[in-house]
N, C-alpha and C positions, 0 to 999 in steps of 0.2 A: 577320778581326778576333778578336784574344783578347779574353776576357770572364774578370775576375780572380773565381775560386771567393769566396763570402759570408766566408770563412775565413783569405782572406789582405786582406781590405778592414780598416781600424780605425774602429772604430765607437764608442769609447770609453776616452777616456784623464783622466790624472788634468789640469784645468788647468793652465799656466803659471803662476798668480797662485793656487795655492795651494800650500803647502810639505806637501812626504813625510813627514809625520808624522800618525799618529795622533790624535786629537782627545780631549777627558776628556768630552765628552757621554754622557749616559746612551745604551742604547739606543733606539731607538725615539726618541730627539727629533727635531723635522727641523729643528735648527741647524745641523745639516750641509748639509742639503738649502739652506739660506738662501745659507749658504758657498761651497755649490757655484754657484749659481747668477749672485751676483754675483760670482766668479771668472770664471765663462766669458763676463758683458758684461766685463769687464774686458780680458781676453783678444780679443775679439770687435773692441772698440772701441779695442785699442792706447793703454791708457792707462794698464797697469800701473807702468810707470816713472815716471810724473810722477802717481801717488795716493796719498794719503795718508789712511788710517783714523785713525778716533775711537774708540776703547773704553773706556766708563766703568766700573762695577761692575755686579755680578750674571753670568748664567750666562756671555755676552759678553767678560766681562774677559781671557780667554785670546786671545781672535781675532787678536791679533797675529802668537801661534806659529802660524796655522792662512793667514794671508794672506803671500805673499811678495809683498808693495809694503810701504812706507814706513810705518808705526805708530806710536800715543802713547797712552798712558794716562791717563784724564783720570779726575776726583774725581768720587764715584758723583752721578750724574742733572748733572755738568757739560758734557757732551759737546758739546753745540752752543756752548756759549762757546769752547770749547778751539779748535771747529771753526772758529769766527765769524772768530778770531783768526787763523788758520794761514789762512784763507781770506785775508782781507786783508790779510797780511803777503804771501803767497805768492799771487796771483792766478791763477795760469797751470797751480797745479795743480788736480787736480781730489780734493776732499776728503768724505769722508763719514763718519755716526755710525754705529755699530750699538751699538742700544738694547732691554733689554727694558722690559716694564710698569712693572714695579716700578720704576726709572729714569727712563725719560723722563715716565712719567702720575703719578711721587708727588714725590719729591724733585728733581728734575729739570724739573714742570711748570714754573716762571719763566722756564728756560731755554729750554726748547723754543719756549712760547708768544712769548717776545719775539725770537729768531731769526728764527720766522716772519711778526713783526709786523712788523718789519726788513728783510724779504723777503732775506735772505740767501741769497746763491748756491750750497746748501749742499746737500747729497743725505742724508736718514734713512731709514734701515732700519729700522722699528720694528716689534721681534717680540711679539706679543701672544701670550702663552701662560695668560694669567689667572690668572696664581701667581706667588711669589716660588720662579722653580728653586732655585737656588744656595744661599738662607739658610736653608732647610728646609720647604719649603712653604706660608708663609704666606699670608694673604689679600693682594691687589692690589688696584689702583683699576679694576682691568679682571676680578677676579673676579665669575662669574653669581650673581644671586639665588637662594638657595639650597645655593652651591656649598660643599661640605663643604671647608675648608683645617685646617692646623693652629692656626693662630690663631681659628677662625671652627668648632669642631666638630661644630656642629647646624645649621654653613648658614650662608651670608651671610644677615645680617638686615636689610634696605632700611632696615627704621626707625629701626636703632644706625646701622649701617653706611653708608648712601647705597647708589646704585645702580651700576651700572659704568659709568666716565668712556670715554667715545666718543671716541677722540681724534682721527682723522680727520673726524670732522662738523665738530669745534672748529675744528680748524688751518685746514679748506676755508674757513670765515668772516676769516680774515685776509685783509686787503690785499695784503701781502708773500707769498704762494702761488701759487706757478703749478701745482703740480700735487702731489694729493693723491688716493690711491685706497690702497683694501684689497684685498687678494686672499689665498687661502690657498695652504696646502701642506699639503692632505691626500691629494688626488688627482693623477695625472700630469698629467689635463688643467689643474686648478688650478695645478700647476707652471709649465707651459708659460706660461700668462697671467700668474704670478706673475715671472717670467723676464723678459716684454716688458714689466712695468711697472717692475723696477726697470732694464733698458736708457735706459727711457724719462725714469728718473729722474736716470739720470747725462746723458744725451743733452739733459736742461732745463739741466744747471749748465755744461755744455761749449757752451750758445749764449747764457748768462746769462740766463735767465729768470726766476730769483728761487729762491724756498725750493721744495723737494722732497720727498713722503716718499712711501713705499710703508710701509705698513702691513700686515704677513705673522701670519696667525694660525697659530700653533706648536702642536705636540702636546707635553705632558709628562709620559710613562707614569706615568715615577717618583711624582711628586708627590700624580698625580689616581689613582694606586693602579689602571691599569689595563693592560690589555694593549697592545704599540705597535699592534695593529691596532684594539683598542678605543677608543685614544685618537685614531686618526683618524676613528671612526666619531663620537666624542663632538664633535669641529669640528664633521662637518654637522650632527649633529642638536641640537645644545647651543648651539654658540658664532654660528656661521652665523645663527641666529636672532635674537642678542643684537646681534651686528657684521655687518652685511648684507654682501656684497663690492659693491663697484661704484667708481666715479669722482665724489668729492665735488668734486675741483676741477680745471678743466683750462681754463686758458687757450686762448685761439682758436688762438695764434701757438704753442702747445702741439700741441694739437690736430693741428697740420698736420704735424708729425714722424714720420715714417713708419721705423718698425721693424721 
């Protein structure tokens, strides 16, 4: 019996459902890393030719050049309307947003919340990064107590500011949810679980189970003025505390989906 040497095995290639190009992401963000990951369920689950993404405004807005399926551009924090629509125009595909903070938690909450209320058959990828990337750093509805932004230079202040809007708590409280969890990407192992929940999340809208979101807390060197390995260390030790990970909402007939 031959045994092929570690060297001619492939062990690593770029997805199908992501196009050969280059990305404008800072270093150190792991938008890429979100990218990749629901590229390879896409890949995994044969469903690139009949998906269709949602991209609104903020760091996001490029994901179209970066996803090879089917893309739209929607009006910043509209994305789940756009989506609601292509959804029930088009039932048979499988459609999903990718959203950050600033989007789907400020100008976008109405959206988001009444998709969910709806129980729309829809898949969210919401990247929590606790800034505004894109517009220069400002403060978010998901920036910490404290957290120094350019809008906010001595710290979010609770008492001007409010605290940080929890979106996954929120959304699990809707009717229309079958499944809602956070997980990060600062760690491989966090990866890997971050990987089976959004499988899980296209796997809910592909047996109709209602609204879907995976909630991904994101590093952003640039913004938070740190190193890309500091700013993974700043997830567990900062944001991890603020956004717990776990499973806010899972339907029983969820539940039994085995990934």
């Amino acid at each position: 019996m031959v045994v092929e040497s570690i060297k001619d095995q492939l062990v690593y290639q770029r997805p199908d459902s992501l196009t050969p190009i280059h990305t404008h992401y800072c270093p150190g963000c792991t938008h890429g890393v979100a990218h990749r990951i629901i590229a390879e369920v896409m890949d995994e689950m044969g469903i690139r030719t009949r998906t269709i993404g949602v991209a609104p405004v903020g760091c996001s807005v490029f994901a179209y050049n970066y996803f090879n399926c089917d893309f739209v551009e929607a009006a910043h924090g509209r994305a789940p309307a756009m989506a609601t629509g292509i959804k029930r125009v088009l039932p048979d595909r499988i459609v999903f947003t990718y959203q950050g903070d600033g989007d789907l938690a400020s100008i976008g909450m109405a959206e988001i919340m009444h998709a969910a209320a709806r129980g729309e058959n829809l898949t969210v990828i919401f990247i929590n990064n606790a800034i505004y990337g894109m517009t220069g750093g400002q403060m978010a509805p998901t920036t910490l107590p404290g957290m120094k932004t350019t809008s906010s230079p001595l710290g979010r202040d609770v008492e001007l500011a409010g605290f940080p809007i929890r979106m996954a708590e929120i959304l699990s409280n809707m009717d229309g949810s079958g499944y809602v969890v956070r997980r990060s990407l600062h760690t491989p192992a966090n990866i890997r679980k971050a990987k089976k929940a959004v499988r899980t999340a296209f796997e809910v809208q592909e047996r109709g189970l209602g609204f879907a979101m995976v909630e991904l807390l994101s590093s952003c060197p640039t913004n938070w003025k740190l190193t890309p390995q500091e700013a993974l260390d700043f997830i567990q030790e900062n944001m991890v505390p603020v956004f717990p990970l776990g499973d806010f909402k899972v339907r029983p007939e969820v539940a039994e989906i085995k990934v």
